[in-house]
PDB file of N, CA, C and O in Angstrom:
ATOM      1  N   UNK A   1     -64.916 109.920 124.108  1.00  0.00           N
ATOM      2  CA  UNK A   1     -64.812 111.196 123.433  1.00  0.00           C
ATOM      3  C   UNK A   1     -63.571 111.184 122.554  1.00  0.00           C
ATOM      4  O   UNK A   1     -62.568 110.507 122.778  1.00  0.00           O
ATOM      5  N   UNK A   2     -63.719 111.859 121.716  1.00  0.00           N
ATOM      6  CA  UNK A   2     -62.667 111.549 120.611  1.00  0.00           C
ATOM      7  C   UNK A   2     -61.720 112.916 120.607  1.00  0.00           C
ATOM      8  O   UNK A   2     -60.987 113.052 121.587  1.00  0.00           O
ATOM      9  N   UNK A   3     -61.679 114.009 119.503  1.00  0.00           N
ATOM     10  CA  UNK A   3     -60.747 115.038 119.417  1.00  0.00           C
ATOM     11  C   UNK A   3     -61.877 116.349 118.806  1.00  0.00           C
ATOM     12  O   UNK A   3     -62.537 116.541 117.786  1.00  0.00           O
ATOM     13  N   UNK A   4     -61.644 116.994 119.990  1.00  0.00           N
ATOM     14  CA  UNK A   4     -62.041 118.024 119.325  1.00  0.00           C
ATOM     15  C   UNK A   4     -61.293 119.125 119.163  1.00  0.00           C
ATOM     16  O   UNK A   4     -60.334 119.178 119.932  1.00  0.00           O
ATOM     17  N   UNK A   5     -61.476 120.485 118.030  1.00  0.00           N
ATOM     18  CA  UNK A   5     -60.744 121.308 117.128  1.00  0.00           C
ATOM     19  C   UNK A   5     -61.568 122.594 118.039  1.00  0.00           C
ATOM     20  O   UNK A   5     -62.755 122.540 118.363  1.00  0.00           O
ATOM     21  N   UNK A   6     -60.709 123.631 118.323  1.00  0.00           N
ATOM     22  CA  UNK A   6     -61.073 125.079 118.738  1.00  0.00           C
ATOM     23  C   UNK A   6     -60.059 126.001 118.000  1.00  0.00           C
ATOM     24  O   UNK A   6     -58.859 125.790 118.173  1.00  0.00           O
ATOM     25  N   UNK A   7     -60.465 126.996 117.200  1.00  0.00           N
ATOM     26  CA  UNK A   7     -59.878 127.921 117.048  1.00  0.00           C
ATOM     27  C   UNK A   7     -60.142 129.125 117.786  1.00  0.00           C
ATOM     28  O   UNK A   7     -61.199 129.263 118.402  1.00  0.00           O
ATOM     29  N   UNK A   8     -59.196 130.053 117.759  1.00  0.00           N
ATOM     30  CA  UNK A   8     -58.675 130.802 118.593  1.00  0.00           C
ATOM     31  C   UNK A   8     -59.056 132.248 117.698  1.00  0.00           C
ATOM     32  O   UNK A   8     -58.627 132.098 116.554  1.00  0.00           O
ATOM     33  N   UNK A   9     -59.690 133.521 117.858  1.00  0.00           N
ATOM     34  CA  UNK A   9     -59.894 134.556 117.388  1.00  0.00           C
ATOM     35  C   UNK A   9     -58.830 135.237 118.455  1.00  0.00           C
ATOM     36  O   UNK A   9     -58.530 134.782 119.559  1.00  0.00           O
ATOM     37  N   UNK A  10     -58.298 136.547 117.786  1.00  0.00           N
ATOM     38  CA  UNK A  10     -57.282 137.289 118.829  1.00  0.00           C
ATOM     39  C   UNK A  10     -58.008 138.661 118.457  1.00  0.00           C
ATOM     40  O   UNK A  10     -58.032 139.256 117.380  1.00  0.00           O
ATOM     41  N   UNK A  11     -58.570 138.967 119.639  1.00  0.00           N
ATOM     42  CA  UNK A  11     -59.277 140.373 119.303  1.00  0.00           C
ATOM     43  C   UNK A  11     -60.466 140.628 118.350  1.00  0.00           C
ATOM     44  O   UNK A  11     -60.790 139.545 117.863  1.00  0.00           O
ATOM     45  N   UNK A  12     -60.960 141.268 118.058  1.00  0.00           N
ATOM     46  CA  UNK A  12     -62.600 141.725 117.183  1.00  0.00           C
ATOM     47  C   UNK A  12     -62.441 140.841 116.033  1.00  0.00           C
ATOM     48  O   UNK A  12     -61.597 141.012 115.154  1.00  0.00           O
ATOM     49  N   UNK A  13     -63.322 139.850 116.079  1.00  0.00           N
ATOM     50  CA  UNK A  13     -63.423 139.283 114.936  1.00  0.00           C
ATOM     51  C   UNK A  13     -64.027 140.369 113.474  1.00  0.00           C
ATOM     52  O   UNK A  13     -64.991 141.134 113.441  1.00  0.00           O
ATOM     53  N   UNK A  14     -63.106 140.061 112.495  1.00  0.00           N
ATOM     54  CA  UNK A  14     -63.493 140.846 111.662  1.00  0.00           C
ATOM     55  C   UNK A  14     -64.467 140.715 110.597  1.00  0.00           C
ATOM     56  O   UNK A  14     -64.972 139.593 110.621  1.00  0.00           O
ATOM     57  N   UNK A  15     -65.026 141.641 109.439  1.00  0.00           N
ATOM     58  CA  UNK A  15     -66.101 140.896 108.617  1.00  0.00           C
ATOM     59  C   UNK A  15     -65.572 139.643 107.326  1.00  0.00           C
ATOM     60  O   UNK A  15     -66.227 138.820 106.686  1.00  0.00           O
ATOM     61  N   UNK A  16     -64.259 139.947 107.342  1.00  0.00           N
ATOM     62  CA  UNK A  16     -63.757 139.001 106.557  1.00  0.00           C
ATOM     63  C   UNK A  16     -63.785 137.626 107.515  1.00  0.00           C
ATOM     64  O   UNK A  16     -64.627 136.771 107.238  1.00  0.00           O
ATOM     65  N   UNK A  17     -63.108 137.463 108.348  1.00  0.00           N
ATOM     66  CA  UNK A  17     -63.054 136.050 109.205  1.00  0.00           C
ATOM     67  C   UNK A  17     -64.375 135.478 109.418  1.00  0.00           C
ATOM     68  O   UNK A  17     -64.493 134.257 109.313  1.00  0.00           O
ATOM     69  N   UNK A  18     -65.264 136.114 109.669  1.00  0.00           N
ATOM     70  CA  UNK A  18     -66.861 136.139 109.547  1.00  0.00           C
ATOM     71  C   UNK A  18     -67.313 135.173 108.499  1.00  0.00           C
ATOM     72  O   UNK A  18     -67.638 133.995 108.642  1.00  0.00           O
ATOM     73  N   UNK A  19     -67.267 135.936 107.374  1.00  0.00           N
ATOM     74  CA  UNK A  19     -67.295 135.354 106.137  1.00  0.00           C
ATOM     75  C   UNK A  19     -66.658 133.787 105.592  1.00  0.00           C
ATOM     76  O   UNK A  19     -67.104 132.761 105.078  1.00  0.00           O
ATOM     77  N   UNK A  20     -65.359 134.318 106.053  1.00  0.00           N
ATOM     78  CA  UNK A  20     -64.003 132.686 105.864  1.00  0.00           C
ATOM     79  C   UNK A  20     -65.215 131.470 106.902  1.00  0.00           C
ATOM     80  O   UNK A  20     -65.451 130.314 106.552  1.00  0.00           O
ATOM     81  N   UNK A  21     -65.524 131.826 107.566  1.00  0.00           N
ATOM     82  CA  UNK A  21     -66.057 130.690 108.583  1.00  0.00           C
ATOM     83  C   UNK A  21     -67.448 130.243 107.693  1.00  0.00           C
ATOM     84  O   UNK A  21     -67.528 129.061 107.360  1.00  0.00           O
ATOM     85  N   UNK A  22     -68.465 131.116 107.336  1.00  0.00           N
ATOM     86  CA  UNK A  22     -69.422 130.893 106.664  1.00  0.00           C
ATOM     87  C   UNK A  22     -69.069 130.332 105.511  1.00  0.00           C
ATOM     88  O   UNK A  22     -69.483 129.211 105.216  1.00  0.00           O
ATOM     89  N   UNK A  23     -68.347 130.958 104.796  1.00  0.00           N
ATOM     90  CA  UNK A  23     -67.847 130.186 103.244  1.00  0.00           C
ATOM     91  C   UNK A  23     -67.595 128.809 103.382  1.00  0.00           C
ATOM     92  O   UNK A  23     -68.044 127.823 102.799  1.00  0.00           O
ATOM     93  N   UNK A  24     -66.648 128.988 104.424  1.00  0.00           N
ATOM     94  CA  UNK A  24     -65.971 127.311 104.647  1.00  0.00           C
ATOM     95  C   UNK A  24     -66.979 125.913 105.524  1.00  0.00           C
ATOM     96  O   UNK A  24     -66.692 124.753 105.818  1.00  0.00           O
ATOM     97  N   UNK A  25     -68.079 126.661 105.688  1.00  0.00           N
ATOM     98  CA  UNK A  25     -68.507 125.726 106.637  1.00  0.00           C
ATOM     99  C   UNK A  25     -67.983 125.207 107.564  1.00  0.00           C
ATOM    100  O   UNK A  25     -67.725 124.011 107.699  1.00  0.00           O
ATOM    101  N   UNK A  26     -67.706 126.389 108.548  1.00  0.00           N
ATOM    102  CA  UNK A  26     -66.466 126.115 109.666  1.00  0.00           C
ATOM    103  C   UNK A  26     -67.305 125.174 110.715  1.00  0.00           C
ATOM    104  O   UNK A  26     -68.458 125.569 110.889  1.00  0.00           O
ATOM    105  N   UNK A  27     -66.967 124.118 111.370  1.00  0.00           N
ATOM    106  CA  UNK A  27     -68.191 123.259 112.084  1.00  0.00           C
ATOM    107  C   UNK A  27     -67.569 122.700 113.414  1.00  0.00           C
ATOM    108  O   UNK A  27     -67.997 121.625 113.833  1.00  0.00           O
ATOM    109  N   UNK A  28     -66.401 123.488 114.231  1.00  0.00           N
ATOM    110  CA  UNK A  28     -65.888 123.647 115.336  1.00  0.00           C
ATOM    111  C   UNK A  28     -65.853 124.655 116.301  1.00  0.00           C
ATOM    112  O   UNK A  28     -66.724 125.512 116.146  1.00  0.00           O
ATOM    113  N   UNK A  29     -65.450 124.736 116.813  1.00  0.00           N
ATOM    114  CA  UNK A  29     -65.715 125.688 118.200  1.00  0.00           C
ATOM    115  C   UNK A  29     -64.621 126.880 117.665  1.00  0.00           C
ATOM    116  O   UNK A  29     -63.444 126.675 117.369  1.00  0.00           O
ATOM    117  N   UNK A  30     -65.366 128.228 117.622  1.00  0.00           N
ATOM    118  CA  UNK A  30     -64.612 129.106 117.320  1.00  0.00           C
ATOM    119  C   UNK A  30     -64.655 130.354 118.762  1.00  0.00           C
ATOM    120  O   UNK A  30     -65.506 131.216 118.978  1.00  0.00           O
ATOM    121  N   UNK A  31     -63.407 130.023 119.554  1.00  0.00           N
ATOM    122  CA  UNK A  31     -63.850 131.108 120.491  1.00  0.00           C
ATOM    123  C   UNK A  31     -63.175 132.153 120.047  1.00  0.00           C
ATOM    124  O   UNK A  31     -62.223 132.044 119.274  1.00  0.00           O
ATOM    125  N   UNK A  32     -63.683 133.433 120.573  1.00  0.00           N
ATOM    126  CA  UNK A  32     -62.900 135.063 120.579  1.00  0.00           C
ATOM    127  C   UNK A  32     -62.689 135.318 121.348  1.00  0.00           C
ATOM    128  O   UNK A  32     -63.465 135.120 122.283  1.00  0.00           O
ATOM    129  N   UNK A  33     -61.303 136.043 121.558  1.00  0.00           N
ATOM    130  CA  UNK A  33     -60.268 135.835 122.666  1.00  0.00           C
ATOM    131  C   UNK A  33     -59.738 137.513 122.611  1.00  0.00           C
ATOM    132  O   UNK A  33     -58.582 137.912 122.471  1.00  0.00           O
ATOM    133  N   UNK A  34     -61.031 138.349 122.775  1.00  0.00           N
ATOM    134  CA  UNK A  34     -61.471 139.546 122.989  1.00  0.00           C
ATOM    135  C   UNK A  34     -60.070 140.050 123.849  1.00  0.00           C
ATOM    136  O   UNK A  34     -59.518 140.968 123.243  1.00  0.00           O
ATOM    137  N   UNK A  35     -59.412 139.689 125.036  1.00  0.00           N
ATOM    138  CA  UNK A  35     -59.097 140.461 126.202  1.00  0.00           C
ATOM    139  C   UNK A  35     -57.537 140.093 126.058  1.00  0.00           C
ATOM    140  O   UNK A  35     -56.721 140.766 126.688  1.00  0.00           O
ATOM    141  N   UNK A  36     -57.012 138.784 125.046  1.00  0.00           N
ATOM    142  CA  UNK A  36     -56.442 138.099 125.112  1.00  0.00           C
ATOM    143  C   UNK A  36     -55.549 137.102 126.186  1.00  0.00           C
ATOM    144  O   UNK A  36     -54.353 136.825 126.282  1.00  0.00           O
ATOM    145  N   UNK A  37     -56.827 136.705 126.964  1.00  0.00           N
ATOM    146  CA  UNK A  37     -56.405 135.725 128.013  1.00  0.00           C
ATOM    147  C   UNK A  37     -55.689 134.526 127.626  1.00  0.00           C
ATOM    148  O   UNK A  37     -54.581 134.132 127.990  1.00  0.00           O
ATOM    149  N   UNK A  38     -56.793 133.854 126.565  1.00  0.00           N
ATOM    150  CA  UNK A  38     -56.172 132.131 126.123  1.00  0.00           C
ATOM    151  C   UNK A  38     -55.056 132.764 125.165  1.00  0.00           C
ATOM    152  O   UNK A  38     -54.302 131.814 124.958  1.00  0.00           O
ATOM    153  N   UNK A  39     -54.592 133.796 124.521  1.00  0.00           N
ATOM    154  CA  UNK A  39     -53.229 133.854 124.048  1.00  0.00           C
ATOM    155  C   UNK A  39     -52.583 134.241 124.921  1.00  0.00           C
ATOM    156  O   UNK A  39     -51.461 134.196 124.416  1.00  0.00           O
ATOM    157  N   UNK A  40     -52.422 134.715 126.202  1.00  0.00           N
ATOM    158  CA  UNK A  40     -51.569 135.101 127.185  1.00  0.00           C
ATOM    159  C   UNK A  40     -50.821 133.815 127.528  1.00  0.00           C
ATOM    160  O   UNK A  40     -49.600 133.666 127.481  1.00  0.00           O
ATOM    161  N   UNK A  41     -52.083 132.560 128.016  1.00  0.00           N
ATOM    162  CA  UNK A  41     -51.726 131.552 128.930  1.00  0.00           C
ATOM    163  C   UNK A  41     -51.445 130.665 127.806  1.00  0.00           C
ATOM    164  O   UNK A  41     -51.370 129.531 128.279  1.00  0.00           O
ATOM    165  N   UNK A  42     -51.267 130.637 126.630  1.00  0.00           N
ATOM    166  CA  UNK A  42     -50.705 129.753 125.822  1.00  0.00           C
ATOM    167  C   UNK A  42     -49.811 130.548 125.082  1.00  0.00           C
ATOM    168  O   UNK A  42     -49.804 130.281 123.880  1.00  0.00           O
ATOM    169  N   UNK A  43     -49.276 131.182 125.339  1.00  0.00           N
ATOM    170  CA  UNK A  43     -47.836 132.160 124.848  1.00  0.00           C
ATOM    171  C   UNK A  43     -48.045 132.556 123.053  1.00  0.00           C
ATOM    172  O   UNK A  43     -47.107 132.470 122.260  1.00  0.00           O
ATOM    173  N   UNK A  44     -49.634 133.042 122.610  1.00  0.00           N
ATOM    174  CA  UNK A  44     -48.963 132.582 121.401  1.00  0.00           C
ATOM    175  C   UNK A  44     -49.073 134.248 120.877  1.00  0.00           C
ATOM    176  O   UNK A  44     -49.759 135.239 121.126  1.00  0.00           O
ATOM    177  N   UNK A  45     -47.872 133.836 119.949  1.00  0.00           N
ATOM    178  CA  UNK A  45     -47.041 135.568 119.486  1.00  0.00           C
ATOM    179  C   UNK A  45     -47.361 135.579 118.433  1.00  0.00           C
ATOM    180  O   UNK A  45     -47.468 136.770 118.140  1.00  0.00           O
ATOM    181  N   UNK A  46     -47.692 134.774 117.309  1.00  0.00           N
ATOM    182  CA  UNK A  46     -48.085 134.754 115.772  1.00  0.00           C
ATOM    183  C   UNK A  46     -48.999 133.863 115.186  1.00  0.00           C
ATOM    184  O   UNK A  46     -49.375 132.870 115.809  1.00  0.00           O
ATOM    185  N   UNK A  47     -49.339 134.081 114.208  1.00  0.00           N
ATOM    186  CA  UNK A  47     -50.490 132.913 113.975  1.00  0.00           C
ATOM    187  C   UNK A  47     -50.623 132.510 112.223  1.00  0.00           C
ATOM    188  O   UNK A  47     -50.715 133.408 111.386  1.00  0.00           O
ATOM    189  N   UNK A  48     -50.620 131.663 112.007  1.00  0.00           N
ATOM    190  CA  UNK A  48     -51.786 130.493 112.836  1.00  0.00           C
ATOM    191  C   UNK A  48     -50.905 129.866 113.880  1.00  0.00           C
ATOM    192  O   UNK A  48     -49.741 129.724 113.508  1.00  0.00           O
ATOM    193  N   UNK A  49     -51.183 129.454 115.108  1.00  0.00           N
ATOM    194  CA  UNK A  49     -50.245 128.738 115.874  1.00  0.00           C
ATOM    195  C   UNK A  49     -51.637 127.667 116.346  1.00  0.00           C
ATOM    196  O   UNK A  49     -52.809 127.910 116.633  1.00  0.00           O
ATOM    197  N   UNK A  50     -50.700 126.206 116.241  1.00  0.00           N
ATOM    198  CA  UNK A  50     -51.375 125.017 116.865  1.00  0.00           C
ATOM    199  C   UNK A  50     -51.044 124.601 117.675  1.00  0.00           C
ATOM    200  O   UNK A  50     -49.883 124.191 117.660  1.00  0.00           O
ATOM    201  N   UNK A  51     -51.840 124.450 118.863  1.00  0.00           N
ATOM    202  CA  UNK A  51     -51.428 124.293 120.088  1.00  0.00           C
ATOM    203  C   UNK A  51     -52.470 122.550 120.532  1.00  0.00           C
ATOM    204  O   UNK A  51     -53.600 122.609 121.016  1.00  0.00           O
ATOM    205  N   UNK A  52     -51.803 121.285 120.246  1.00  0.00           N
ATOM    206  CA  UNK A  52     -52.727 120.097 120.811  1.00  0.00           C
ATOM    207  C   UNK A  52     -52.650 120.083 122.580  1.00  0.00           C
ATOM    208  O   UNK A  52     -51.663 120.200 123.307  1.00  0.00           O
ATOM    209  N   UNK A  53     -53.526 119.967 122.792  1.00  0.00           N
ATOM    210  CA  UNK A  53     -53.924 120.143 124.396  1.00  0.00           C
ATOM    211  C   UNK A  53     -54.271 118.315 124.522  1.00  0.00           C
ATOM    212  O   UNK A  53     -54.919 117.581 123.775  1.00  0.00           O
ATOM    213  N   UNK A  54     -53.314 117.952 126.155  1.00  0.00           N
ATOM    214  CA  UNK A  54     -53.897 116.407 126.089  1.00  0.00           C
ATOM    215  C   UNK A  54     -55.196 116.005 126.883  1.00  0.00           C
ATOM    216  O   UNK A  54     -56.039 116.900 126.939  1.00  0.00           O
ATOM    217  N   UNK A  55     -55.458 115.008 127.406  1.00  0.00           N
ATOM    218  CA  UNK A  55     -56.537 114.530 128.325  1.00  0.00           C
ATOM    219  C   UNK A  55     -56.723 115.412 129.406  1.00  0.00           C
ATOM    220  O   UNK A  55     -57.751 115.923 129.851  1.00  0.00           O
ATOM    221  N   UNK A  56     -55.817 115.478 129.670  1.00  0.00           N
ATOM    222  CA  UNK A  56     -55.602 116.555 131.109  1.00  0.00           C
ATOM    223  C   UNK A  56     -55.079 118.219 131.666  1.00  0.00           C
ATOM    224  O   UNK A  56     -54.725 118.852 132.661  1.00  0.00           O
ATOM    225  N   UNK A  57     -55.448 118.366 129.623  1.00  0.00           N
ATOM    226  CA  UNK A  57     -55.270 120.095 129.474  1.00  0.00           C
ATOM    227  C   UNK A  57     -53.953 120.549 129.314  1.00  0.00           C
ATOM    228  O   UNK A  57     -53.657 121.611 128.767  1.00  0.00           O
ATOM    229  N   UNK A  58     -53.344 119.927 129.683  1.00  0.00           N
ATOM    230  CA  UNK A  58     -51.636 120.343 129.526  1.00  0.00           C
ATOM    231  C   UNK A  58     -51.406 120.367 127.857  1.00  0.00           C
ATOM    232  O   UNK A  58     -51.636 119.428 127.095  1.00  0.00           O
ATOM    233  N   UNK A  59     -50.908 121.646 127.513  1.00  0.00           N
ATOM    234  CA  UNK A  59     -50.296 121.724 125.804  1.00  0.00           C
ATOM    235  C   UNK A  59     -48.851 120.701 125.893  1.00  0.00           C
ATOM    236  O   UNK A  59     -47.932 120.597 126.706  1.00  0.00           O
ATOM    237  N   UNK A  60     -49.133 120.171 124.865  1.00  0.00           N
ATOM    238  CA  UNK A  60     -48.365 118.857 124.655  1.00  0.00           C
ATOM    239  C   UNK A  60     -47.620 119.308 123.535  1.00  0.00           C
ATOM    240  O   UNK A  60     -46.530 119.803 123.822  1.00  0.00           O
ATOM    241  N   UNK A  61     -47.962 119.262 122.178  1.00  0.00           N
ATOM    242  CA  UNK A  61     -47.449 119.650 121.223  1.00  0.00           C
ATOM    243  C   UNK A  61     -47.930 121.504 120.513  1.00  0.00           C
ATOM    244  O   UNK A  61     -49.043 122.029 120.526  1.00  0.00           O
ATOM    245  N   UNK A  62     -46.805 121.990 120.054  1.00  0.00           N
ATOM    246  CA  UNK A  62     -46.874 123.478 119.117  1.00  0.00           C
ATOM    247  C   UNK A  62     -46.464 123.618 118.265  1.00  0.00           C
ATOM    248  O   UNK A  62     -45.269 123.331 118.185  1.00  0.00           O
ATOM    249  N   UNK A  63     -47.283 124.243 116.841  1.00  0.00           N
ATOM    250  CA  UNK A  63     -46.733 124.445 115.769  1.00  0.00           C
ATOM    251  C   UNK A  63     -47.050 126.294 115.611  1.00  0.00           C
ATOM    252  O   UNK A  63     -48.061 126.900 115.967  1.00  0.00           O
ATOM    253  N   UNK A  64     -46.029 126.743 115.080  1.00  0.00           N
ATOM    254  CA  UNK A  64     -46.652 128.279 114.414  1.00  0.00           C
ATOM    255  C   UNK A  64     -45.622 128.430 112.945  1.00  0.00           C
ATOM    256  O   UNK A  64     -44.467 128.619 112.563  1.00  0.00           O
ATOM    257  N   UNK A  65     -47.025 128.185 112.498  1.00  0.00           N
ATOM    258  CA  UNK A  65     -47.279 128.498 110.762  1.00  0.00           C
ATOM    259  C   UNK A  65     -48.325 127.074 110.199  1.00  0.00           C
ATOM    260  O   UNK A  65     -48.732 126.119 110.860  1.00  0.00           O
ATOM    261  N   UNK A  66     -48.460 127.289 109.252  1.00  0.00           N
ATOM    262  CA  UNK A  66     -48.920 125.986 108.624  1.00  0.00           C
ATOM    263  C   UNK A  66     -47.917 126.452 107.054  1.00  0.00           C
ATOM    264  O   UNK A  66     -47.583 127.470 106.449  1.00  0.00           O
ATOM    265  N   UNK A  67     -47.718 124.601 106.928  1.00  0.00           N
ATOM    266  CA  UNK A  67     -47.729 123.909 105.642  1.00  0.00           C
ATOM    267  C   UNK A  67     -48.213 123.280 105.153  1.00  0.00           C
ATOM    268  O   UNK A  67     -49.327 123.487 105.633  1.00  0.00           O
ATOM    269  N   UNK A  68     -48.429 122.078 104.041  1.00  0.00           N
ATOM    270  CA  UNK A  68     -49.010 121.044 103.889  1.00  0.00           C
ATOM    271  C   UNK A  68     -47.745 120.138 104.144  1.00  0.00           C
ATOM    272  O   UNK A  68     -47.843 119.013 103.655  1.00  0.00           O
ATOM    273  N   UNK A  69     -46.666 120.395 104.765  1.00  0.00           N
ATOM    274  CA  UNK A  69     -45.452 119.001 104.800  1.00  0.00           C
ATOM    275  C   UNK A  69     -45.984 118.626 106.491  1.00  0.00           C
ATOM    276  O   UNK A  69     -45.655 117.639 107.149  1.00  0.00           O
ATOM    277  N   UNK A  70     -46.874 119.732 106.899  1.00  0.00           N
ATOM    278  CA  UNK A  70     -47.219 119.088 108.507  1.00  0.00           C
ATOM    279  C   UNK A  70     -48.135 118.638 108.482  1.00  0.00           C
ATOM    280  O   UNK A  70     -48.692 119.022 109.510  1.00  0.00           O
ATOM    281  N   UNK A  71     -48.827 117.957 107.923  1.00  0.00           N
ATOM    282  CA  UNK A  71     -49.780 117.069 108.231  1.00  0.00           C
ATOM    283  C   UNK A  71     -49.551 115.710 108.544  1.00  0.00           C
ATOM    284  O   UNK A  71     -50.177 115.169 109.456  1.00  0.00           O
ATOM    285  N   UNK A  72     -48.531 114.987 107.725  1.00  0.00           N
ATOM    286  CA  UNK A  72     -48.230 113.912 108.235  1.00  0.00           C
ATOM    287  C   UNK A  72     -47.711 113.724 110.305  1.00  0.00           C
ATOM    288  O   UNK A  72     -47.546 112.705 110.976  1.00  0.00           O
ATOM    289  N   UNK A  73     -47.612 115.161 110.676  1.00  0.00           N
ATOM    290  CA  UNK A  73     -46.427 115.091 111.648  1.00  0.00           C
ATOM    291  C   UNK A  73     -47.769 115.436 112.717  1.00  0.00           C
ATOM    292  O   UNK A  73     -47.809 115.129 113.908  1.00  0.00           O
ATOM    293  N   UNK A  74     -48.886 116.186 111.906  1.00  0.00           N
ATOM    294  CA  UNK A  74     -49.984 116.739 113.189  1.00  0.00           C
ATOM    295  C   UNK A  74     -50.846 115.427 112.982  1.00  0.00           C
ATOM    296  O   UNK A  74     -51.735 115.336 113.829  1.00  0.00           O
ATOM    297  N   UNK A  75     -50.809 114.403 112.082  1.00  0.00           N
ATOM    298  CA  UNK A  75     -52.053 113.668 112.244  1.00  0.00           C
ATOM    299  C   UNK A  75     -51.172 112.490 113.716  1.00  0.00           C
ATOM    300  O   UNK A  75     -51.686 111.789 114.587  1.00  0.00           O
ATOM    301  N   UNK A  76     -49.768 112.767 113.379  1.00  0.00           N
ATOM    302  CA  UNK A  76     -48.892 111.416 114.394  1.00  0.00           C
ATOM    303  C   UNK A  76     -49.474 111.785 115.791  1.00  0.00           C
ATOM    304  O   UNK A  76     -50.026 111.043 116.603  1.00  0.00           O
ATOM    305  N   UNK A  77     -49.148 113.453 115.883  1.00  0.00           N
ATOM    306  CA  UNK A  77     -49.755 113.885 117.077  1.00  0.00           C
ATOM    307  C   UNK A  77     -51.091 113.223 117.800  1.00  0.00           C
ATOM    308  O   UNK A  77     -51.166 112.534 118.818  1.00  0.00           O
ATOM    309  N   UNK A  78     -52.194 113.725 116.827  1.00  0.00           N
ATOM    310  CA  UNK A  78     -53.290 113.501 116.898  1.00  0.00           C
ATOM    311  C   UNK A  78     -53.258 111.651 117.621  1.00  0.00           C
ATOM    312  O   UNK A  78     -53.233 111.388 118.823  1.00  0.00           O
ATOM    313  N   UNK A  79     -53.268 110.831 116.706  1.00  0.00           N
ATOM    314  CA  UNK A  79     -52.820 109.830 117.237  1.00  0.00           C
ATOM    315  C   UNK A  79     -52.040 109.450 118.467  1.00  0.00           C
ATOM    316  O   UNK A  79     -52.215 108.408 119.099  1.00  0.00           O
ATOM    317  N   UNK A  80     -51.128 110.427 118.759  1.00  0.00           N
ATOM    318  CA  UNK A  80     -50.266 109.815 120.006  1.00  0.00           C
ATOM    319  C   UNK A  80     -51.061 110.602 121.058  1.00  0.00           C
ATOM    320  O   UNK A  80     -51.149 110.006 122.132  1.00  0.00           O
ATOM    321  N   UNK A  81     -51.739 111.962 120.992  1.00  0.00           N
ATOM    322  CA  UNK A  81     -52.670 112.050 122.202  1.00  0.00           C
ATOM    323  C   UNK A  81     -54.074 110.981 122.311  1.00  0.00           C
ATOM    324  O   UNK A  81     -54.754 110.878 123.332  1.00  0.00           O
ATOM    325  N   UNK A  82     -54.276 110.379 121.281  1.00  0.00           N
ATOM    326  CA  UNK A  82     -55.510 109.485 121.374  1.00  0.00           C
ATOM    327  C   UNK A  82     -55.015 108.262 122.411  1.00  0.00           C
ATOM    328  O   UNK A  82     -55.706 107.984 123.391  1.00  0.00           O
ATOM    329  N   UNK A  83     -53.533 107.423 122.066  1.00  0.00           N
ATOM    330  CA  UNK A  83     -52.930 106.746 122.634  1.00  0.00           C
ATOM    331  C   UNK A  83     -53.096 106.920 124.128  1.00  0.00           C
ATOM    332  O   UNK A  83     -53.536 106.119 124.953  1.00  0.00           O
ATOM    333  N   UNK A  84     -52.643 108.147 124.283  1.00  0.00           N
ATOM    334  CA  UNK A  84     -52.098 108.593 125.962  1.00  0.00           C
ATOM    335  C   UNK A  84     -53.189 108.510 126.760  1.00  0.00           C
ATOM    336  O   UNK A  84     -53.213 107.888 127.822  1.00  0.00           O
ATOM    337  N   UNK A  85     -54.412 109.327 126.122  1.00  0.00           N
ATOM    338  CA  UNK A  85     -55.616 109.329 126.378  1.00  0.00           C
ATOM    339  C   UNK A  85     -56.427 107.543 126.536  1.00  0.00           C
ATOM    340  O   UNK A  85     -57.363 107.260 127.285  1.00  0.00           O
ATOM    341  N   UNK A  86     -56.030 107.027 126.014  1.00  0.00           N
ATOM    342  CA  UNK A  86     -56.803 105.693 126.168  1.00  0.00           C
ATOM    343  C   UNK A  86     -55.979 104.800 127.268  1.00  0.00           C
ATOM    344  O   UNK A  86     -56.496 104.132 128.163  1.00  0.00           O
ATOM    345  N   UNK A  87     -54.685 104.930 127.018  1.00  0.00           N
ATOM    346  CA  UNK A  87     -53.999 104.456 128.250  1.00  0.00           C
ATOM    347  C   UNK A  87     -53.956 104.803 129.413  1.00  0.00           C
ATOM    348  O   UNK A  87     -53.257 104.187 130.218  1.00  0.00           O
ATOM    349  N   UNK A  88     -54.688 105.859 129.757  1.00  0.00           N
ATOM    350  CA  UNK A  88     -54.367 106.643 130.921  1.00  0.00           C
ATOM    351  C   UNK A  88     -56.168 106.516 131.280  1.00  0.00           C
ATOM    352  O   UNK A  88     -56.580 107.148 132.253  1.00  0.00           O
ATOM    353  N   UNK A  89     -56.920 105.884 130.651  1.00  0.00           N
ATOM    354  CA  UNK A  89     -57.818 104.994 131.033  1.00  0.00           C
ATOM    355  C   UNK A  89     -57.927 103.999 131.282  1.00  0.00           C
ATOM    356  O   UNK A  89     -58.604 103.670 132.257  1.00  0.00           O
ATOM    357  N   UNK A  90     -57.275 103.071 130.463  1.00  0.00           N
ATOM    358  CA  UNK A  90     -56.942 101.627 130.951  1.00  0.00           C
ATOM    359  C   UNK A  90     -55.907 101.419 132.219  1.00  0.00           C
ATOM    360  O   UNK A  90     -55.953 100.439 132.961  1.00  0.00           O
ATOM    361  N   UNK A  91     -55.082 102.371 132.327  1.00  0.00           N
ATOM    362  CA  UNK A  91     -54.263 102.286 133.729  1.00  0.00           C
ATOM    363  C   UNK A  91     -53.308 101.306 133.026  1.00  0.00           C
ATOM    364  O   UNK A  91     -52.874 100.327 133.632  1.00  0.00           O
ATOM    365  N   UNK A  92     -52.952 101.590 131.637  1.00  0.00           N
ATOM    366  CA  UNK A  92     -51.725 100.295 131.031  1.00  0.00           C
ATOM    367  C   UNK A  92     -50.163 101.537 130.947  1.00  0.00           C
ATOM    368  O   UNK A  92     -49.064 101.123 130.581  1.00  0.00           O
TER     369      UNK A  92
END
């Protein structure tokens, strides 16, 4: 299994966000987080906030905001949970 992407709705999804997902051909898991449980248990206070989760569910890395200067720094991520994740299969 490789990486998969969830975004996070905080409360009533609205008709605009609706739309943003349709326009964009959004093609990941979009949950709504109606009661705000998964923002409770992942502390998050503003958004957009990125939260990489590893093999074993534990949040590893957090960002809140986006730029385009973080991509180089979220793809390292991406990569170093793939790492952890494969090693922690091989038992190396």
């Amino acid at each position: 299994m490789g990486v998969k992407f969830v975004s996070i709705d905080s409360g009533t999804r609205s008709a605009e966000a609706e739309d943003f997902l349709k326009e964009n051909n959004v093609r990941h898991i979009v949950l709504n987080d109606r009661k705000d449980k998964l923002s409770k248990t992942y502390r998050i206070v503003a958004i957009p906030v990125t939260i990489m989760v590893d093999h074993e569910g534990r949040a590893v890395f957090r960002h809140i905001g986006f730029a385009d200067e973080m991509v180089p720094r979220l793809n390292k991520e991406v990569e170093t949970l793939i790492a952890w994740r494969d090693a922690a299969r091989t038992g190396v």
